[in-house]
C-alpha positions as CSV (number, residue, x, y, z in Angstrom):
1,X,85.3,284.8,-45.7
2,X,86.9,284.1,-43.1
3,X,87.2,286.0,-39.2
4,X,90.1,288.2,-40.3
5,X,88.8,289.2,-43.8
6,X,85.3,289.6,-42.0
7,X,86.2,291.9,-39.4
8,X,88.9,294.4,-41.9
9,X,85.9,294.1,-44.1
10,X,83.3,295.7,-41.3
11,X,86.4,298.0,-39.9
12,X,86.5,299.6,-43.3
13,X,82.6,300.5,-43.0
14,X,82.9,300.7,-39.2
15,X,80.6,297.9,-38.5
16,X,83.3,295.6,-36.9
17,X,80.2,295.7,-33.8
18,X,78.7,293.1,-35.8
19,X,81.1,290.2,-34.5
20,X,81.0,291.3,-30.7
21,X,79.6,287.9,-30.1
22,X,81.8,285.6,-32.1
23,X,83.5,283.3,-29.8
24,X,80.0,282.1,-28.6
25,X,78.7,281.6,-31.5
26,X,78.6,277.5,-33.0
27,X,80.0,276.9,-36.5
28,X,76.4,277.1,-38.1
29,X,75.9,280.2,-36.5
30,X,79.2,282.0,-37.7
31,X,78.5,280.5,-41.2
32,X,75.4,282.6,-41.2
33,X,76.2,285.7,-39.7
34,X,79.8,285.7,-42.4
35,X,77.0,284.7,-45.2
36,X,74.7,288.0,-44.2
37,X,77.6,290.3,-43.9
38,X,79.3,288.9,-47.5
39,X,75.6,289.4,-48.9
40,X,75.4,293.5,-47.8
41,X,75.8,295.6,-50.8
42,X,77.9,298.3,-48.7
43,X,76.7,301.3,-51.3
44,X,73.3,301.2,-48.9
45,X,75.3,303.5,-46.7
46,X,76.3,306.1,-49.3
47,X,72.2,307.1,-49.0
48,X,73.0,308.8,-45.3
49,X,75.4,311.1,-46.9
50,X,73.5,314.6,-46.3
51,X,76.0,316.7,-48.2
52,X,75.5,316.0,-51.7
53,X,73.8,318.6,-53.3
54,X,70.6,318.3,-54.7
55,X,69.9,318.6,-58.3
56,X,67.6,321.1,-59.0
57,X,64.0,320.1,-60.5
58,X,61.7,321.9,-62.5
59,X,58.1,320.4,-61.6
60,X,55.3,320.4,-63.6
61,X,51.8,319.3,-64.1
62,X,51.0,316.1,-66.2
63,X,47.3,316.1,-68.0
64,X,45.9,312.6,-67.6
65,X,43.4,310.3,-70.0
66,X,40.1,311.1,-68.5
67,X,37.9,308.5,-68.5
68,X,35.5,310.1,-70.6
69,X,38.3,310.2,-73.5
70,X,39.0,306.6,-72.8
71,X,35.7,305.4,-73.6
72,X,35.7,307.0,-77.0
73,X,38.6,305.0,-78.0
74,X,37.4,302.0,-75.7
75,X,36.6,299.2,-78.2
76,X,39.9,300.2,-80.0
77,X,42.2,300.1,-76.9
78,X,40.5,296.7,-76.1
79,X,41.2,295.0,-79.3
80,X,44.7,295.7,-79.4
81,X,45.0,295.3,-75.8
82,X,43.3,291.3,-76.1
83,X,45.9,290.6,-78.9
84,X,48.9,291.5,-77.4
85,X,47.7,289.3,-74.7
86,X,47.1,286.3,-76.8
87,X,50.5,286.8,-78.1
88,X,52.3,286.6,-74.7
89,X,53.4,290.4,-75.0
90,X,52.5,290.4,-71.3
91,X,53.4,289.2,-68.0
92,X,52.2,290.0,-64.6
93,X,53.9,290.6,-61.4
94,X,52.1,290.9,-58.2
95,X,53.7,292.8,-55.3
96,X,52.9,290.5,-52.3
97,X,56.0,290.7,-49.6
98,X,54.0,292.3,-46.8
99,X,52.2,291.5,-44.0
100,X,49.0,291.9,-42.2
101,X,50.4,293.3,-39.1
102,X,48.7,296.9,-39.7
103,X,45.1,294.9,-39.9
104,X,46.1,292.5,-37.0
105,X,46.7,289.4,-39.0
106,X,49.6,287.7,-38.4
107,X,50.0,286.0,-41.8
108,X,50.6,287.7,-45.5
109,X,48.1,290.3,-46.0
110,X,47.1,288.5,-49.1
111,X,45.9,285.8,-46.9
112,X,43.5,288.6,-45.0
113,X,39.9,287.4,-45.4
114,X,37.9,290.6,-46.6
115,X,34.6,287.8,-45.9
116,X,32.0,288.5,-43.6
117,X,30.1,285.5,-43.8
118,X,32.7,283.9,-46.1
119,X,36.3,283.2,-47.1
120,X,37.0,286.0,-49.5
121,X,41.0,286.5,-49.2
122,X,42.4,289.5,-50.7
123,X,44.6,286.7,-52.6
124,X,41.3,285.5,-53.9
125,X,39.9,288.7,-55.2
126,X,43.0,289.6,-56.9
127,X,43.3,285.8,-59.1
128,X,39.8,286.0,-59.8
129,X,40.2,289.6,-61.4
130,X,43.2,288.4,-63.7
131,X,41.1,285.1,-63.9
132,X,38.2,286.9,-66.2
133,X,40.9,288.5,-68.5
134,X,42.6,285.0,-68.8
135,X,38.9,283.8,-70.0
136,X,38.5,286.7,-72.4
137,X,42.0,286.1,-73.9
138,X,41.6,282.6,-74.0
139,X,45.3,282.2,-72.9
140,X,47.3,281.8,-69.7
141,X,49.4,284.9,-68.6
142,X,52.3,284.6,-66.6
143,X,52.0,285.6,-63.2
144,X,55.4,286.6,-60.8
145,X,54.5,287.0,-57.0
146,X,57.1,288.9,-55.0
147,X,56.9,287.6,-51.3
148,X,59.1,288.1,-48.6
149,X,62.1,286.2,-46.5
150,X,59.0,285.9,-43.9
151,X,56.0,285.3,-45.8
152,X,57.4,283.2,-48.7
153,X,56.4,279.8,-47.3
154,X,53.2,281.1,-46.1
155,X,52.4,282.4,-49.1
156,X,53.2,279.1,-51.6
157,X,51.7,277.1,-48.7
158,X,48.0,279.4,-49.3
159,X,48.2,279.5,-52.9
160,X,48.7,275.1,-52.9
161,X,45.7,274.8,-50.3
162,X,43.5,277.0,-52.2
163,X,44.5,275.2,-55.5
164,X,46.1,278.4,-56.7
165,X,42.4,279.8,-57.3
166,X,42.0,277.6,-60.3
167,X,45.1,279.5,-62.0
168,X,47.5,277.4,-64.1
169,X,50.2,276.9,-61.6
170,X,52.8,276.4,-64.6
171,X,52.0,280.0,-65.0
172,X,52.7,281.2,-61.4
173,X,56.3,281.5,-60.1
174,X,57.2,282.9,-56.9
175,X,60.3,284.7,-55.6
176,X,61.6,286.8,-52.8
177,X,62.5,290.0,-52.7
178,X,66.1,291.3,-51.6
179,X,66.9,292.3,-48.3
180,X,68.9,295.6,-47.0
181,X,70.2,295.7,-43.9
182,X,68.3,298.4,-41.0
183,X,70.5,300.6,-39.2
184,X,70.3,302.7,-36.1
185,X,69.8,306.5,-36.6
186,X,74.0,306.6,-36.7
187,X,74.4,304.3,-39.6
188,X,75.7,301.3,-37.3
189,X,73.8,298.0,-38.5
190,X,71.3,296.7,-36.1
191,X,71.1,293.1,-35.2
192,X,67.8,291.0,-34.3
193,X,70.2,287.8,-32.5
194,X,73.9,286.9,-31.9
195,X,74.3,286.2,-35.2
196,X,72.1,287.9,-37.7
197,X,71.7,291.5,-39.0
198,X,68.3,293.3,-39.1
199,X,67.2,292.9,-42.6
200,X,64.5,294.3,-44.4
201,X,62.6,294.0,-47.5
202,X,64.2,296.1,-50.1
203,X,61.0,298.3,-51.2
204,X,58.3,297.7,-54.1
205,X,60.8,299.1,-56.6
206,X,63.3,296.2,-55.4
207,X,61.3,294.0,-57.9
208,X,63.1,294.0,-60.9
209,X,66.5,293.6,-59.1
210,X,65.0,290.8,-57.1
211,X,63.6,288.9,-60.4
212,X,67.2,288.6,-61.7
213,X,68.4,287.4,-58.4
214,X,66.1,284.5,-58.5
215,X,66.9,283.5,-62.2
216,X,63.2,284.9,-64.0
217,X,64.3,287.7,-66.3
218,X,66.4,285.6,-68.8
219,X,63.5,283.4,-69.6
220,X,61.3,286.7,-69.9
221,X,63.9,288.7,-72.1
222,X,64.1,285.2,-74.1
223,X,60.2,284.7,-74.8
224,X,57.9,287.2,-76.8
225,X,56.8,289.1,-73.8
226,X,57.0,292.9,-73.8
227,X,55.4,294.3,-71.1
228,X,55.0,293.3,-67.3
229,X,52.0,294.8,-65.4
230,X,53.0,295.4,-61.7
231,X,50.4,296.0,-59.3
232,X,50.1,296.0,-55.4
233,X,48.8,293.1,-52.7
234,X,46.7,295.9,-50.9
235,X,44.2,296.9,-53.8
236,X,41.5,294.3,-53.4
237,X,40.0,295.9,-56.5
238,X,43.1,296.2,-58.8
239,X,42.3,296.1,-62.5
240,X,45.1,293.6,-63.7
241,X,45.9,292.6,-67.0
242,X,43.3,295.2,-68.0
243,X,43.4,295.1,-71.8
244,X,42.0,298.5,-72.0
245,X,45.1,300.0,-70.0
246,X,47.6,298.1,-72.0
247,X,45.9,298.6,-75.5
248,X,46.1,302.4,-74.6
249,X,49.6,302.3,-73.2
250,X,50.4,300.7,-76.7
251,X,48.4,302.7,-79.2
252,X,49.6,306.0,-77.2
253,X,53.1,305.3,-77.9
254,X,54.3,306.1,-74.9
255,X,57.3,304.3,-73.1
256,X,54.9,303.4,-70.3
257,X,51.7,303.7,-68.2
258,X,50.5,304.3,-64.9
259,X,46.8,304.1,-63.7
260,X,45.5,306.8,-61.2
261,X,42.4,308.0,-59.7
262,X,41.3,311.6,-59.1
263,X,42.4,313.0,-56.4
264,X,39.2,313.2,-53.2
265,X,40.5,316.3,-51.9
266,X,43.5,317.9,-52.0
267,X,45.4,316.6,-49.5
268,X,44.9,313.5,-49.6
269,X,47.5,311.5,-48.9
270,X,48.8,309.6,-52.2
271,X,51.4,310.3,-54.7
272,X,50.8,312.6,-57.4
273,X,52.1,312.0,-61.0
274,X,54.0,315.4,-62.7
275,X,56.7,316.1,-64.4
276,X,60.4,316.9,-63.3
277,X,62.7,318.2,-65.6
278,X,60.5,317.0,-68.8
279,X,60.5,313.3,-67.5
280,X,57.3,311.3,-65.8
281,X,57.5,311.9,-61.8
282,X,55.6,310.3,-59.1
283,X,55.9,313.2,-56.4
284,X,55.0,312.3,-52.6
285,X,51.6,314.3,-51.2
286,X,54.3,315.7,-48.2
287,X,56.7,317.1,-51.2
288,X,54.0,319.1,-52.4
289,X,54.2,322.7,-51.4
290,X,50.8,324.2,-50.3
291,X,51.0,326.3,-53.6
292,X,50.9,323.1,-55.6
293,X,48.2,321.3,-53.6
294,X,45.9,323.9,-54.5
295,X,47.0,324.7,-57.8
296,X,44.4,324.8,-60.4
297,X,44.0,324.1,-64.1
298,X,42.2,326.9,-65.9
299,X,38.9,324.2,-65.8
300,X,38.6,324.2,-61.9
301,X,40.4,320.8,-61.4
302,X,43.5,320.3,-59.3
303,X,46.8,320.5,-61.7
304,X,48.7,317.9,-59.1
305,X,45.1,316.2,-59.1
306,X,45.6,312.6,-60.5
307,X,47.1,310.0,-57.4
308,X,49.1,307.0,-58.2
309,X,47.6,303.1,-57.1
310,X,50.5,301.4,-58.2
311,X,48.9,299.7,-61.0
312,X,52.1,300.2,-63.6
313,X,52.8,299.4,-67.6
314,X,56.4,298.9,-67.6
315,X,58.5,297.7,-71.6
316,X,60.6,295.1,-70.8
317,X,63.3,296.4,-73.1
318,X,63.4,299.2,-71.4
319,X,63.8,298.2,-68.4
320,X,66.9,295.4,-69.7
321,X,68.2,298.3,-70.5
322,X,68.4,299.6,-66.9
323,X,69.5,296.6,-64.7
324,X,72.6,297.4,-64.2
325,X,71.4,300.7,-62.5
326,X,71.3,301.1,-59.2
327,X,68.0,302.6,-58.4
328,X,68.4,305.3,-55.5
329,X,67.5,304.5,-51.8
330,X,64.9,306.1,-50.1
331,X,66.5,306.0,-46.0
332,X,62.9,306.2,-43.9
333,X,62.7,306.2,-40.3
334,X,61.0,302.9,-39.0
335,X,60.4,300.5,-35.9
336,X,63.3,297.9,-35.9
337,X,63.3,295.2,-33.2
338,X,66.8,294.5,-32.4
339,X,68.9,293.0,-29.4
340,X,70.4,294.8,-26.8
341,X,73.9,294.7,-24.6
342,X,72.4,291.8,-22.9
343,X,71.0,289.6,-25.8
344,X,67.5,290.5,-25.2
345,X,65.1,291.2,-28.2
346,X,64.0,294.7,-28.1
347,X,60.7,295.8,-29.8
348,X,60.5,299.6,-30.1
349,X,57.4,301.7,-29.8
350,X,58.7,304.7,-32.0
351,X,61.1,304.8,-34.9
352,X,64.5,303.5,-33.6
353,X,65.8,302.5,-37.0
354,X,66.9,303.4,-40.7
355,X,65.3,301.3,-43.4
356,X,67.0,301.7,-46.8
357,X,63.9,301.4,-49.5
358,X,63.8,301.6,-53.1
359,X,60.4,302.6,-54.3
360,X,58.1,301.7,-57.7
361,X,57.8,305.1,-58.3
362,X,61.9,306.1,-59.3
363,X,61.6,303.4,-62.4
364,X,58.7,305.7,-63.8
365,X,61.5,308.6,-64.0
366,X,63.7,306.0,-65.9
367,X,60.9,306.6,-68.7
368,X,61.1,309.1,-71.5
369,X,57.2,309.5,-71.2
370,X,54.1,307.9,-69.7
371,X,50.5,307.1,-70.5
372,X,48.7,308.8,-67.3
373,X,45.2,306.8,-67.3
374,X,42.6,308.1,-65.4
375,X,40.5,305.2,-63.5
376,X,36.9,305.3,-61.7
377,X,38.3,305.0,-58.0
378,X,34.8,303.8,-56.7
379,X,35.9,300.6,-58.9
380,X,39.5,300.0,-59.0
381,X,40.6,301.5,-55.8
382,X,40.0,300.1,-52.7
383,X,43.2,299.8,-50.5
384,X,43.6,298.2,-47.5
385,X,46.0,299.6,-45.5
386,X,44.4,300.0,-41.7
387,X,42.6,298.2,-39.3
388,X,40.1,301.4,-39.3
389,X,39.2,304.2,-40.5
390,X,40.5,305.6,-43.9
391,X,41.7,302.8,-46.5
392,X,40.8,300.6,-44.6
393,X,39.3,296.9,-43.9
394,X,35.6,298.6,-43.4
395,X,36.0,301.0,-46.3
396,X,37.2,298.0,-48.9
397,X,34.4,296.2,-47.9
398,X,32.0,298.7,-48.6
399,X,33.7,299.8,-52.1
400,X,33.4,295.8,-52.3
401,X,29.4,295.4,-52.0
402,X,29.0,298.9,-54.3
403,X,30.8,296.5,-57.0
404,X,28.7,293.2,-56.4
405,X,30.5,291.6,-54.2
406,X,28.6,289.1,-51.4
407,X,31.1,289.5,-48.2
């Protein structure tokens, strides 16, 4: 585009801010700042609109797969689980876009060394879990690793030095994720230089959108695989490629699964899986009224008790099926550095911005059903999330040694 179809373009959305610095700008720079603008997906801004009314739900508990009725189907669920993996039904995609800021690390937080007296990166722990199912199997299993516009090089550069933790690297592909524009609490775009917008990482449930962007789905909807297991950076005990989970999710019949832990207490802050309207739900711990957070099941146990750790059996037809959906966006006040009236970067202290989001959890409503499979959180949930305090560095460590591990 040019400077004329560029600025009616941003007059029509009322962004025509954006080219306030465009006669000081060099050629390279206006060939970015056109490129960013031509990329924005101008629907983003729909999300603000506060007067559409919302469609009334009907929630409702959603029983679970304890672990005690798992292990009575165990070997069973493991043998069919192992041979859909050694017949490439499944591939693998490993949420990895973030970084370590939160922890003080300045690098991806998969690079985060959860060592004491060794280099144990989180990256590390996570390929040597799917490592021990790739033994088992016998077979490779394709592994997709989301990063980010910021981490991506980073992130390629720690998996080549580390020899991609003796994974196949013909079975590794990288991408990154999308970007949305941030916006100040008005709608108006923010801008972090002369000539580029604030972007930011479109959410975890920008994965699927992101995959076809970079090229990856044909060859998947091409081969024989069926289901992709996404899981998130920050669990340094994530169960992946757990042929138990997928053997269940399979035998059940269900469109999908989810693995979740029992609740600690019940407020604890983590999403809790339900139903709304008859469909799977994932509903946040601050959407639950107090009357749900401490509503019971005739056995004593919480009926919004199971929590989500983002550890997700998605079909692949199913999910073909909904590309050319656009999944809804979550707007969420955040920090945004941006430039002032005088060029100057500005780095906030509080929430200054909009961040438009999609989340993991809205593609579980696009399921007709879903396996709920209860996990032992003392050994597949150990998120790392803080510096200190709850989920955090200490507490992973410690969950960590109470599994074997020598930090």
């Amino acid at each position: 585009m040019n400077y004329e179809e560029t600025l009616n373009l941003l007059s029509e959305y009322k962004q025509s801010h954006l080219l306030q610095y465009w006669d000081n700008l060099s050629d390279k720079e206006k060939e970015i700042l056109t490129s960013q603008i031509n990329d924005v997906d101008w629907s983003f801004l729909n999300s603000m609109d506060k007067s559409a009314p919302k469609k009334a739900s009907l929630i409702q508990p959603l029983d679970a797969l304890s672990i005690d009725n798992i292990k009575e189907q165990v070997i069973s669920y493991k043998s069919t689980g192992i041979k859909a993996i050694q017949e490439g039904k499944l591939c693998l995609l490993l949420l990895a876009g973030g970084q370590g800021t939160r922890l003080g690390h300045d690098k991806p937080k998969g690079c985060f060394n959860m060592g004491v007296t060794k280099e144990m990166s989180i990256f590390s722990l996570l390929m040597s879990n799917t490592l021990k199912i790739v033994k088992e199997a016998g077979t490779w299993i394709h592994l997709y690793i989301m990063t980010s516009d910021i981490n991506y090089d980073d992130t390629t550069e720690f998996f080549q030095a580390n020899n991609y933790f003796d994974y196949n690297p013909e079975y590794i592909h990288f991408f990154v994720q999308e970007l949305n524009p941030s916006t100040d609490m008005n709608g108006k775009i923010l801008m972090n230089s002369p000539y580029s917008l604030a972007l930011s990482p479109n959410g975890n449930g920008g994965w699927f959108s992101s995959m076809n962007k970079a090229g990856l789905l044909q060859k998947i909807f091409d081969s024989s695989i069926e289901w992709i297991n996404v899981f998130a950076v920050d669990n340094v005990l994530q169960g992946i490629a757990d042929p138990i989970f997928l053997g269940a999710t399979i035998e059940s019949g269900k469109m999908c699964g989810a693995k979740v832990v029992r609740k600690a207490f019940p407020e604890e802050k983590v999403g809790a899986i339900c139903k709304e309207n008859g469909k799977p739900h994932i509903i946040e711990y601050y959407e639950l009224s107090e009357e749900m957070t401490y509503q019971k099941n005739d056995d004593g146990s919480l009926a919004y008790g199971f929590g989500v750790i983002l550890n997700y059996l998605f079909p692949i037809s199913r999910l073909k099926e909904t590309l050319d959906n656009k999944m809804p966006l979550h707007v969420v006040k955040k920090i945004v550095p941006y430039i002032n009236e005088n060029k100057e970067l500005i780095y906030p202290t509080e929430p200054n911005g909009l961040k438009f989001e999609t989340l993991a959890l809205d593609l579980i409503h696009e399921m007709d059903d879903c396996l709920v499979f209860e996990v032992d959180r003392e050994k597949e949930f150990a998120p790392v999330k803080n510096k200190s305090g709850v989920d955090s560095i200490d507490t992973a460590r410690e969950l960590l040694k109470k599994n074997g591990y020598e930090l």
